[in-house]
Structures are given as structure tokens and as C-alpha cells.
C-alpha positions in Angstrom: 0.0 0.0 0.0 0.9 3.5 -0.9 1.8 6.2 1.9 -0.2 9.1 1.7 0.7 12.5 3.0 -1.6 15.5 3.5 -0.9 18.4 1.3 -1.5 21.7 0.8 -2.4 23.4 -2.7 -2.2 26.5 -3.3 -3.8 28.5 -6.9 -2.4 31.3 -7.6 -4.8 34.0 -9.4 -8.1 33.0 -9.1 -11.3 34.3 -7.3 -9.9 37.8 -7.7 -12.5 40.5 -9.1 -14.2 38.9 -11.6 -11.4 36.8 -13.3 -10.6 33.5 -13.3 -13.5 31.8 -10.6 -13.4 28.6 -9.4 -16.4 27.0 -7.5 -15.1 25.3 -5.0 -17.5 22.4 -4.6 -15.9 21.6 -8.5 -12.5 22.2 -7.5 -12.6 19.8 -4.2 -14.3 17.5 -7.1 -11.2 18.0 -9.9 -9.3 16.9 -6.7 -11.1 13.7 -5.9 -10.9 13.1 -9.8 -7.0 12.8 -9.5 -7.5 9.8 -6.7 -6.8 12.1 -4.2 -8.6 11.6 -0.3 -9.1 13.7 2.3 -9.7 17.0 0.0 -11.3 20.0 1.7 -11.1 23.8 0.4 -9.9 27.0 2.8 -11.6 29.8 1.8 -12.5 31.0 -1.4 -9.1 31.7 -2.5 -7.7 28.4 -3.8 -5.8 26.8 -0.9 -7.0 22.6 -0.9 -5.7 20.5 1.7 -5.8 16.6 0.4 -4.0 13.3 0.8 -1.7 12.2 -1.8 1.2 10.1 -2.4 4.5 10.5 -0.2 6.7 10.7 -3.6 6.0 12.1 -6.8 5.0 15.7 -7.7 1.1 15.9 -8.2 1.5 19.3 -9.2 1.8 18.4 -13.0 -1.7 15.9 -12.9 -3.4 18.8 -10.8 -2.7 21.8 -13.3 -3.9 19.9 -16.2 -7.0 18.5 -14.1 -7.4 22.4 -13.7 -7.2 23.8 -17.0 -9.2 20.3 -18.3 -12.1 21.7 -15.3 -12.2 25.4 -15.8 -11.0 26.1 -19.3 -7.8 28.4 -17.9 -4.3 28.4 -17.1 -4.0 27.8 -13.4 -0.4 27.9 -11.6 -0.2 25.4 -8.3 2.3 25.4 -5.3 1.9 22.6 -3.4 3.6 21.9 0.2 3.4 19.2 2.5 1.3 20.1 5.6 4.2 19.2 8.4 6.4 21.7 5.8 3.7 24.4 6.8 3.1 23.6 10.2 7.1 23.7 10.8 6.8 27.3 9.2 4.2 28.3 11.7 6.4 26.9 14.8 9.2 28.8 13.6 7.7 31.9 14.3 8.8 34.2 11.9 6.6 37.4 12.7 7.7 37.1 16.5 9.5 40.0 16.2 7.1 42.1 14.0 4.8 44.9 15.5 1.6 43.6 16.6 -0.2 45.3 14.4 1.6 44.5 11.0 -0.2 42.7 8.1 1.6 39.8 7.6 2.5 37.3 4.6 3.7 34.3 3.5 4.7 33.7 -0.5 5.7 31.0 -1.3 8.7 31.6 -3.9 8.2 27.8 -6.2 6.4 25.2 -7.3 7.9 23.0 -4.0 10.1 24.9 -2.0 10.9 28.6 -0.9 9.1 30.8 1.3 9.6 34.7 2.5 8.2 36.4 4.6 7.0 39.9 4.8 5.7 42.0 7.4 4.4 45.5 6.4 3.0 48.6 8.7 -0.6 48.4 9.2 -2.0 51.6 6.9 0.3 50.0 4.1 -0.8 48.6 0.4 0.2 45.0 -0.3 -0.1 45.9 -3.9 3.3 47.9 -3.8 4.8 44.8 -2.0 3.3 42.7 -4.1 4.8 43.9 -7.1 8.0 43.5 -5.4 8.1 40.3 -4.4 6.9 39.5 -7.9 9.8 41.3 -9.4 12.5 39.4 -6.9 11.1 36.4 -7.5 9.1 35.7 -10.9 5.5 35.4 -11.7 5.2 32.3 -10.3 4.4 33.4 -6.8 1.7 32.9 -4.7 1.1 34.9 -1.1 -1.5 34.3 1.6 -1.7 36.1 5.0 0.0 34.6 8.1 -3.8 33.9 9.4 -4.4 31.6 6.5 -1.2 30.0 7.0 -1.8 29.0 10.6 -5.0 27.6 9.6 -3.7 25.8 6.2 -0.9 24.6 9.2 -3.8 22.3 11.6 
């Protein structure tokens, strides 16, 4: 018997304004499509938590399953769940004023995090833009509430 490991996916792009939206019910479906167990949604913004094979890359299988489903281009980052839940026990906004808004992006497809911390009255769009300049369109960034919950 195969071991399975909980996951965590993570779209990039979509529910955002009116572009790009994905149903969830259909997406948790797409999932189970692949063979994959355990598959539950986080929100509306494209983070899936399901149980897949220890080895192997399902990223390939899940963007095709996506573009297949919706009819559009959807980039994935995938991390195993005890790779987020070791980011949340390191701690890396103990040091940052209470009141900051802070973010995890997640730099590739499998590995690479950074994490930003930004004055309260700030806009993420200018940080957004340059995290995507450092580190390629590729990115994907959810806040550090999302991530503790993504983390359990």
C-alpha cells in the first residue's frame, strides 16, 4: 500500500475580481478526480488541503486537471502540511509589530518561502509587485492567518 501525506495546494490567481473563478464544490471534485482523499477547500481563495502520495510531484496531474475543469491556465504550489506547520512553529513574525499585516509567499512550485511584514496603513499591492519582481511570476502569497489555519 501506498503512503499518503496531506498536502496543501495553493492556486495562484483566481477568485480575484471577476477573473478566473473557481467554484469550490468543482475544484474539491477536480481533486477527488485525481484519486486524491481527504480534499477539503480553505476559503475562497484556492488553498486545498488533500492526501496524496509521499513521492511524486502531483502538481503536474493537478494543473492539467485544472485547465481540463475550468477552461484556464491555473499555476499550483503545493507543500506538504508538516512543511507548513514547521513554518508556523518557527515563528517568523515574533519579532514584528503587533499590528503588522503579515505574509507568507511562497517563492516555487515545491520549496521557498519569504516572509514579509508591512505597517498596518500600508498597500500590499506595492509589495506585491515587489516580491513578484524578486522572484518571478510564479508566486503565490497568503496572509499569516491563512497559513496558521492551512498549518492544523
Amino acid at each position: 500500500m501506498t503512503q499518503t501525506v496531506r498536502h496543501v495546494a495553493l492556486l495562484r490567481g483566481i477568485n480575484v475580481g471577476k477573473g478566473k473563478r473557481v467554484e469550490m464544490p468543482k475544484l474539491v471534485r477536480a481533486f477527488e478526480d485525481l484519486g486524491f482523499s481527504g480534499v477539503k477547500t480553505l476559503l475562497n481563495s484556492g488553498n486545498v488541503l488533500f492526501d496524496a502520495p509521499a513521492t511524486g510531484s502531483p502538481i503536474p496531474a493537478i494543473e492539467r486537471k485544472l485547465q481540463e475543469t475550468f477552461g484556464f491556465e491555473i499555476p499550483v504550489v503545493v507543500r506538504r502540511q508538516d512543511e507548513i506547520r514547521a513554518l508556523v512553529e518557527s515563528d517568523p513574525f515574533r519579532t514584528a509589530d503587533p499590528t503588522a499585516k503579515c505574509f507568507v509567499t511562497f517563492t516555487g512550485p515545491t520549496s521557498g518561502e519569504v516572509c514579509t511584514a508591512i505597517a498596518a496603513d500600508a498597500q500590499t499591492t506595492e509589495m506585491m509587485a515587489d516580491l513578484q519582481k524578486r522572484h518571478g511570476p510564479g508566486i503565490t502569497t497568503r496572509n499569516w492567518n491563512t497559513v496558521v489555519k492551512l498549518a492544523s
